[in-house]
C-alpha positions in Angstrom: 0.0 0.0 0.0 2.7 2.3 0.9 4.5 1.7 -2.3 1.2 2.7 -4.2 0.0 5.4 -2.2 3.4 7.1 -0.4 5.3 6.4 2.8 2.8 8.8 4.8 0.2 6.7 4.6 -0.6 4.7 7.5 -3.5 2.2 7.0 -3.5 0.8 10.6 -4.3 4.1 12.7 -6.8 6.6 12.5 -6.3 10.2 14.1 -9.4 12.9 13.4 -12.5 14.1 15.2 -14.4 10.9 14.7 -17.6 12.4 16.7 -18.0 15.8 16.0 -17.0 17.0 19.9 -13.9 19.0 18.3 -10.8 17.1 19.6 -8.8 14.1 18.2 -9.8 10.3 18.4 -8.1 7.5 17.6 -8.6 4.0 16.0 -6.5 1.2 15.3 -6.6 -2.1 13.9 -4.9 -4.8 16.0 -4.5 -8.4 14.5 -4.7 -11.6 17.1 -1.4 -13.3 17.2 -1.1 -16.6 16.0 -4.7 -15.8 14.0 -6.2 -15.0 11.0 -8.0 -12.1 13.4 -8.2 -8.6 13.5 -9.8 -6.2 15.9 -10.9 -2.7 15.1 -10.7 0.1 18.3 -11.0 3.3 18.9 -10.8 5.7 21.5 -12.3 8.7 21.9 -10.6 12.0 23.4 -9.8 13.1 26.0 -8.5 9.6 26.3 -9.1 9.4 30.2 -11.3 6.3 30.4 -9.2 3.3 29.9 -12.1 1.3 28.1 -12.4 2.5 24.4 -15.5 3.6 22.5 -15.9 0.9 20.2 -14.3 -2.4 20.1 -15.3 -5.3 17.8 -12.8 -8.3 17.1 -13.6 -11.4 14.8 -12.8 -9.7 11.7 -10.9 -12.0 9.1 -7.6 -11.0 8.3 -7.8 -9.8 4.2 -4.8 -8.9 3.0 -4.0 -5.0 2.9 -7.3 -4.0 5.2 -6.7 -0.2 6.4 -8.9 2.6 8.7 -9.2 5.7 6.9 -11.3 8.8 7.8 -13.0 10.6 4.9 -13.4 14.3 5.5 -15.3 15.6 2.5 -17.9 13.8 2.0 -19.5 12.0 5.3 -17.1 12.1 7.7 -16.9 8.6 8.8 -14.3 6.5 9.6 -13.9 3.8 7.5 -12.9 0.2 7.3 -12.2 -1.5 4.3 -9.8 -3.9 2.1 -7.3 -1.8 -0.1 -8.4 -2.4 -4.1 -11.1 -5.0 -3.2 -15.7 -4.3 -2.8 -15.0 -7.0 -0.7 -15.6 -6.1 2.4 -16.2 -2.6 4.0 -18.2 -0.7 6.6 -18.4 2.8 8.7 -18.7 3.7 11.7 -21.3 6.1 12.7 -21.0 8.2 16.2 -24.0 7.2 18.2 -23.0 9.6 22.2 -19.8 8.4 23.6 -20.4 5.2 21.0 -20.5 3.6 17.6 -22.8 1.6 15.1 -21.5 0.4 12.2 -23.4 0.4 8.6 -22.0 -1.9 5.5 -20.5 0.7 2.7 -23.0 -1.6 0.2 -26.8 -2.1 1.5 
């Protein structure tokens, strides 16, 4: 990915206002060792609560998977499998939470 898209990129982490509150969140994608598993989390600021604001593990590891947040056109962070409709989904803010919606419904 980095070869096709620049050294900057960094498809495992996530920093942006993820809920609209004005400060900095994070998410990061975390796979199982020894499995074929990878968990999504994320944090939201001010990062004082050690439990995070989503957390959902049981995804299947699919090659180059990445987190990106879009800012133009909905603002939602994303999670999805670089040059593949295979799989992908957003979160949504929902409070101090997430849902998640597929990308294709």
């Amino acid at each position: 990915m980095r070869r096709d898209l620049g050294r900057k990129v960094h498809p495992y982490y996530s920093v942006a206002d993820f809920n609209g509150d004005g400060k900095n969140d994070f998410a990061v994608l975390l796979v199982v060792k020894g499995k074929e598993e990878v968990a999504l989390v994320v944090f939201n600021a001010p990062f004082t609560r050690p439990q995070p604001a989503y957390f959902e593990r049981g995804f299947e590891k699919m090659g180059n998977m990445y987190i990106a947040y879009n800012y133009t056109i909905k603002k939602h962070l994303y999670l999805g499998v670089f040059e593949s409709d295979y799989y992908c989904m957003w979160l949504i803010p929902k409070g101090n939470k997430y849902s998640y919606r597929d990308c294709v419904h």
